[in-house]
C-alpha positions in Angstrom: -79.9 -19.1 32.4 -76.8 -20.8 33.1 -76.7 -23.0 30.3 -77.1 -19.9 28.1 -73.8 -18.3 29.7 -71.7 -21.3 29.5 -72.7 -21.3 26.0 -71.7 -17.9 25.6 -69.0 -18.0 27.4 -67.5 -21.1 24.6 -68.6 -19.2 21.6 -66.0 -16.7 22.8 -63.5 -18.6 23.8 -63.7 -20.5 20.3 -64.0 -17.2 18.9 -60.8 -15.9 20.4 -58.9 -18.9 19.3 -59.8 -18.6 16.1 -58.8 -15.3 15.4 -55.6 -16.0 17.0 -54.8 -18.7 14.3 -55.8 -16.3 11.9 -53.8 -13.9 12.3 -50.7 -16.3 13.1 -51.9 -17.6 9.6 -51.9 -14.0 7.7 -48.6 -13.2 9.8 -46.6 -16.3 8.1 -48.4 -15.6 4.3 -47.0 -11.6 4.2 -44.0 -12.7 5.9 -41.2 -12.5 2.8 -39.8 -16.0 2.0 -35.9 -16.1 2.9 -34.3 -16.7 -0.3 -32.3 -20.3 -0.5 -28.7 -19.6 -0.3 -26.7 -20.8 -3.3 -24.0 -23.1 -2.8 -21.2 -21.5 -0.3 -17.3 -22.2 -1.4 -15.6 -23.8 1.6 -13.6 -21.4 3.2 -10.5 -21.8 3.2 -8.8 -23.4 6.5 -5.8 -21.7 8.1 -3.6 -24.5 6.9 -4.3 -24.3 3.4 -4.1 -20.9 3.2 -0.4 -21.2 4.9 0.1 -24.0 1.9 -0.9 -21.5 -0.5 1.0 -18.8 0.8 4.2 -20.5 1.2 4.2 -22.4 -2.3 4.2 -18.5 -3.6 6.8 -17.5 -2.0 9.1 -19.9 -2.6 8.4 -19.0 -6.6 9.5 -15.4 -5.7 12.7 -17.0 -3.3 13.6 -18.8 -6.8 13.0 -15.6 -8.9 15.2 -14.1 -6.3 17.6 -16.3 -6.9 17.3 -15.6 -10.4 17.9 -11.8 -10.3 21.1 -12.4 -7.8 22.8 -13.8 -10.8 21.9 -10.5 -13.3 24.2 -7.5 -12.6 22.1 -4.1 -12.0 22.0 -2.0 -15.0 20.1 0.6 -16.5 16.9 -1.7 -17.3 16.1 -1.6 -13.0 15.3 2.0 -13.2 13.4 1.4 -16.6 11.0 -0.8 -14.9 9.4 1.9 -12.7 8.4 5.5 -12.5 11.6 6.8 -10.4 11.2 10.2 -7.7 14.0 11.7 -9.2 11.9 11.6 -13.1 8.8 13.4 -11.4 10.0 15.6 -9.1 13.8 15.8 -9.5 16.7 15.5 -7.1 18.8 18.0 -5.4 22.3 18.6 -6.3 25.1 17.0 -6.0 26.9 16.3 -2.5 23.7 18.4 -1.2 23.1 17.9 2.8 20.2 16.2 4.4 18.0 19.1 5.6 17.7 19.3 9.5 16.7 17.2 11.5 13.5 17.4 13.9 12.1 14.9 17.0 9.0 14.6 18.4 9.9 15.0 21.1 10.7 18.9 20.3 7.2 19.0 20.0 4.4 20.3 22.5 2.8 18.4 24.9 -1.0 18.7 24.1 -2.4 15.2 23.9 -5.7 14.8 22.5 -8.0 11.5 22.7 -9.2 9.8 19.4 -12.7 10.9 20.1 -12.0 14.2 21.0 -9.6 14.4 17.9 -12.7 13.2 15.6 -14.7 15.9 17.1 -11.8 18.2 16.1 -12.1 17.2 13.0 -15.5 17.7 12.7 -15.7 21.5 14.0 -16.8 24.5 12.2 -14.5 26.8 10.9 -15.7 30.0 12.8 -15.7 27.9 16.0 -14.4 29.9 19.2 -12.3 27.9 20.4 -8.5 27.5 20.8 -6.6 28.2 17.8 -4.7 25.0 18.2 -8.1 22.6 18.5 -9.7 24.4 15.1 -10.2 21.7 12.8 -7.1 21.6 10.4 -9.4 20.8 7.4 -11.3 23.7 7.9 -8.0 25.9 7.0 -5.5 23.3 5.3 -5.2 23.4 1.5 -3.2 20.0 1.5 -2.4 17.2 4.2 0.4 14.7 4.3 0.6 10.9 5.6 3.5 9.6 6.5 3.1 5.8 7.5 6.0 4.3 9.1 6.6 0.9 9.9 9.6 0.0 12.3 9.7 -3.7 12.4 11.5 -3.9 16.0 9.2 -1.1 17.5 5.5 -2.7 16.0 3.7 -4.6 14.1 1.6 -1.9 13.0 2.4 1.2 11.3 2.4 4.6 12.6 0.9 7.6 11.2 2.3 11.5 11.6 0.1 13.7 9.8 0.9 17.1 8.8 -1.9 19.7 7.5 -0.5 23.0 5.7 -1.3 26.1 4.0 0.9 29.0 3.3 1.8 30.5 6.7 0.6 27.7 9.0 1.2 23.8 10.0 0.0 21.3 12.1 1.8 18.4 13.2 0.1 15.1 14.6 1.0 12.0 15.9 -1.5 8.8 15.9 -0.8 6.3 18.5 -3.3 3.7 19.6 -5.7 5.6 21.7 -4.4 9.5 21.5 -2.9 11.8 19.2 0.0 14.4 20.0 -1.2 17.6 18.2 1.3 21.0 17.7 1.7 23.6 15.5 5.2 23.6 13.4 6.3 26.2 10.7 5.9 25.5 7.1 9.9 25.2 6.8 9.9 23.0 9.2 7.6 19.9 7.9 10.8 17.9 5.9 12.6 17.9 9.2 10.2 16.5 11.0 9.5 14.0 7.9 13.2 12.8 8.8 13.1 12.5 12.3 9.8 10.4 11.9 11.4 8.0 9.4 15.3 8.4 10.3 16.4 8.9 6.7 20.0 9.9 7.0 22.8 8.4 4.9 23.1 5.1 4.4 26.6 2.8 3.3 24.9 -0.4 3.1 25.6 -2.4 0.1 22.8 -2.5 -2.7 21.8 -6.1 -3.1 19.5 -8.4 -4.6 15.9 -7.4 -3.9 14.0 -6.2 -7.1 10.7 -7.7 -6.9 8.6 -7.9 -4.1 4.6 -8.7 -4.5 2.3 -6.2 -4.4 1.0 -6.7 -1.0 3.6 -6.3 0.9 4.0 -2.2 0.8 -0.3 -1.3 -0.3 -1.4 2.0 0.0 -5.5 2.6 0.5 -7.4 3.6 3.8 -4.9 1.6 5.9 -0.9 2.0 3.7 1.4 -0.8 4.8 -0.9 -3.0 7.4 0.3 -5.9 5.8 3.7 -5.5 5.3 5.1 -6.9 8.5 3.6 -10.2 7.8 4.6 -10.4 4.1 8.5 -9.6 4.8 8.2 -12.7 7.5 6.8 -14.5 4.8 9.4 -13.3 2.3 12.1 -13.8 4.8 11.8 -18.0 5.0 12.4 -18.2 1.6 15.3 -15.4 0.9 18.5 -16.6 -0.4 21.4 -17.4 2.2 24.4 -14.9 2.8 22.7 -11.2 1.1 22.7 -8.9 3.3 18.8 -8.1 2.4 17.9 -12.0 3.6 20.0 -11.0 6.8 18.2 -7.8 7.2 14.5 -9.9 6.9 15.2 -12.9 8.7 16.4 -10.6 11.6 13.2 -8.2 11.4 15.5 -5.3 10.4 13.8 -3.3 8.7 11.6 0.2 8.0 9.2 0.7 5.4 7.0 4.1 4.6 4.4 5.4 2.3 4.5 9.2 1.7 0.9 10.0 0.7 -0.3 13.4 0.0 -3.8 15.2 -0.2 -5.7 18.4 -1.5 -8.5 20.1 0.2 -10.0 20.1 -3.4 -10.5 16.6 -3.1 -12.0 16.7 0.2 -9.1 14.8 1.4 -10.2 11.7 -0.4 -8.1 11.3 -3.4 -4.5 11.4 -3.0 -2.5 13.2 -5.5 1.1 11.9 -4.9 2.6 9.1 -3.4 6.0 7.4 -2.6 6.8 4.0 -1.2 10.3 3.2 0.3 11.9 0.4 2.3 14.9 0.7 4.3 17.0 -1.9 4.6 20.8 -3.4 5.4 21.7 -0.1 5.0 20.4 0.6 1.9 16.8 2.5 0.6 15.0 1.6 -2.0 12.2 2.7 -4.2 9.0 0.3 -3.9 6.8 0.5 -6.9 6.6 3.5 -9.3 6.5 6.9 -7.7 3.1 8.6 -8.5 1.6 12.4 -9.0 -0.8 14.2 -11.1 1.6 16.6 -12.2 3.1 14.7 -15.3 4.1 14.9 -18.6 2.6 13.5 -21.2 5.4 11.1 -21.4 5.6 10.4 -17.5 1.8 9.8 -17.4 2.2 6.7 -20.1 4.9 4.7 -17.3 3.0 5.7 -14.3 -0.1 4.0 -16.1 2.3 1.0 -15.2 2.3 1.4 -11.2 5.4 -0.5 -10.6 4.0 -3.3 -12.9 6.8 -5.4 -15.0 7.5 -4.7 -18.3 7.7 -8.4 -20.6 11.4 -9.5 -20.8 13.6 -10.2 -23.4 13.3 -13.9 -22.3 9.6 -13.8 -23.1 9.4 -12.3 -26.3 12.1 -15.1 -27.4 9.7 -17.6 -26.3 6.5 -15.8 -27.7 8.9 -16.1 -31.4 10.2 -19.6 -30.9 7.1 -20.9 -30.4 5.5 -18.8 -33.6 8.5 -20.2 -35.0 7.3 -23.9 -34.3 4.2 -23.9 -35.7 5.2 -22.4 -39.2 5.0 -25.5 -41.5 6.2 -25.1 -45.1 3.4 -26.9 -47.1 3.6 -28.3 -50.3 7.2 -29.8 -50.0 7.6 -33.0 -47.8 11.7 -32.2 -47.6 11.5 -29.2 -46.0 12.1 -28.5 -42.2 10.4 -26.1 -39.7 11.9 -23.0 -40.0 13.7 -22.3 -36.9 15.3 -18.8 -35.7 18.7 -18.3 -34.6 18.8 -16.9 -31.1 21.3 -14.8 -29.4 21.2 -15.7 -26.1 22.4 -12.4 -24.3 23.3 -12.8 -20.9 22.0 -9.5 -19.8 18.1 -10.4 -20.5 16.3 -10.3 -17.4 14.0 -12.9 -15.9 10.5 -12.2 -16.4 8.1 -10.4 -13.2 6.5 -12.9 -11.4 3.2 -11.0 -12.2 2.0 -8.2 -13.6 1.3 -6.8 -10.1 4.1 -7.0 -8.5 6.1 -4.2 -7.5 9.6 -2.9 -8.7 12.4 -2.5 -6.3 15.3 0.2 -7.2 17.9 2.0 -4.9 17.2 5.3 -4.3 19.2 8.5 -2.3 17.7 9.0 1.1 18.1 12.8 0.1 16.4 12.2 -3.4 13.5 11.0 -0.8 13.5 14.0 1.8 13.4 16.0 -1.5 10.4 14.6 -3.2 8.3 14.9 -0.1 9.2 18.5 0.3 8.3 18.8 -3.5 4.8 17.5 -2.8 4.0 19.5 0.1 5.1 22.8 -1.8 2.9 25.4 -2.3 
């Protein structure tokens, strides 16, 4: 009898063994094969990508250089969509409008999550007037990003939400946002008090170019524009004041962007870049909003891309020119065009991508903004 249970006893011992491996083996078979990665491209190392970086800005530091020696004209404001040709520009010898802080504003401080949850609230909600989601009673919404070189890296964001008898005014810091209610009338003043538009009696020189990711819009508007104007600022020509302004980290730069509700506050439908600098403002890139004529919409197709030169289409000829062989008679020459060489041509872009730089009336500003938000 005992032989008879130690045999048993084998069998299923043998027998659980063996359906272990079974199963281990039916486990690997239906597990799906990993597909074999394709070859990778190195990545590339900090150093390199400093390399890169600085051999392209020391192109743009001689283009720079370039443009220093053209006198402004008529052709800078032809290379972009201006404010002033989509939404006008208040009359002459006009005053800045008044002039709100934030720190005219309530006290009510509300933490990111809570402000999220705000956001997020239904419209018949009983709660506080003040905490009622904006976007539940907002027909359009304005971002204005700020960057103040000497106060942060980062930009900041006041966002104003509006409809036609009510406004609400917040300011995003890192962790909390100061919320308040403001009048409609009141929204351009507190647009200047955020940016400090006021005049300006620097004197307008030599920046016209600047590469398109130094002021980009998107989810997150200017997050790379303190590191691009250091860049920019190694290879800036000595003794402008605009080099001075850069190498000393004077500088503000903003991006008006404004939304509908229609949109679900996705699409923007305007937008205005602007740098401030040495005392002078300046237009970055073309000015953009869906309200155009049909001869507006063709240029803002361009957004703030460069136009070909006259410099390029005389080298797109002579070389045409070159390769035009009169056959059939051994005497005769290439034909070769006369050029004028006019010493108002302009150098050519650097690409197609980068953005257009123009002086523009801090009031002409204040006034566009006021134009998108109208209702």
């Amino acid at each position: 009898m005992q032989a008879i249970a130690d045999h048993a006893y084998h069998i299923l011992i043998i027998a659980f063994v063996a359906t272990t491996i079974v199963q281990a083996v039916i486990k690997v078979v239906r597990t799906p094969r990993k597909k074999k990665r394709g070859p990778v491209a190195p990545r590339e190392s900090a150093v390199d990508r400093e390399k890169r970086m600085r051999e392209r800005y020391v192109a743009f530091g001689e283009r720079w250089r370039e443009w220093l020696d053209q006198p402004r004209g008529r052709g800078d404001t032809d290379r972009l969509v201006t404010a002033a040709s989509i939404w006008g520009s208040p009359e002459q010898g006009a005053s800045f409008p008044r002039r709100f802080h934030d720190s005219q504003l309530g006290k009510v401080m509300v933490d990111k999550r809570s402000y999220l949850a705000m956001l997020d609230a239904p419209a018949d909600a009983v709660q506080p007037r003040r905490e009622l989601a904006p976007s539940s009673w907002a027909t359009m919404r304005l971002d204005v990003w700020a960057l103040h070189s000497k106060a942060a890296q980062k930009p900041r964001l006041m966002r104003v939400w509006l409809s036609r008898d009510r406004a609400l005014v917040e300011l995003h810091r890192t962790r909390v946002v100061k919320v308040d209610e403001i009048l409609p009338s009141e929204v351009v003043g507190f647009v200047r008090g955020f940016t400090r538009l006021g005049p300006r009696t620097g004197k307008v020189d030599g920046l016209r170019w600047l590469p398109a990711e130094t002021m980009e819009l998107g989810a997150k508007p200017l997050w790379n524009t303190f590191r691009a104007m250091r860049d920019i600022s190694c290879v800036t020509p000595e003794g402008s004041t605009v080099a001075d302004a850069l190498n000393a980290a004077d500088f503000h730069a903003f991006a008006f962007v404004a939304f509908r509700s229609e949109s679900a506050w996705k699409e923007p439908y305007a937008h205005l870049r602007v740098l401030d600098c040495s005392g002078v403002t300046y237009q970055v890139g073309d000015a953009f909003s869906l309200q155009l004529d049909e001869g507006q919409e063709e240029r803002a197709s361009r957004r703030g891309r460069g136009r070909p030169s006259r410099r390029r289409s005389l080298r797109r000829r002579r070389s045409s020119a070159e390769e035009t062989v009169v056959s059939g008679c051994d005497e005769q020459q290439v034909a070769e065009p006369e050029f004028s060489e006019l010493p108002e041509r302009e150098p050519d872009p650097l690409a197609d991508t980068d953005l257009a730089v123009v002086p523009i009336d801090p009031r002409e500003v204040l006034w566009a903004v006021e134009k998108m938000v109208e209702l």
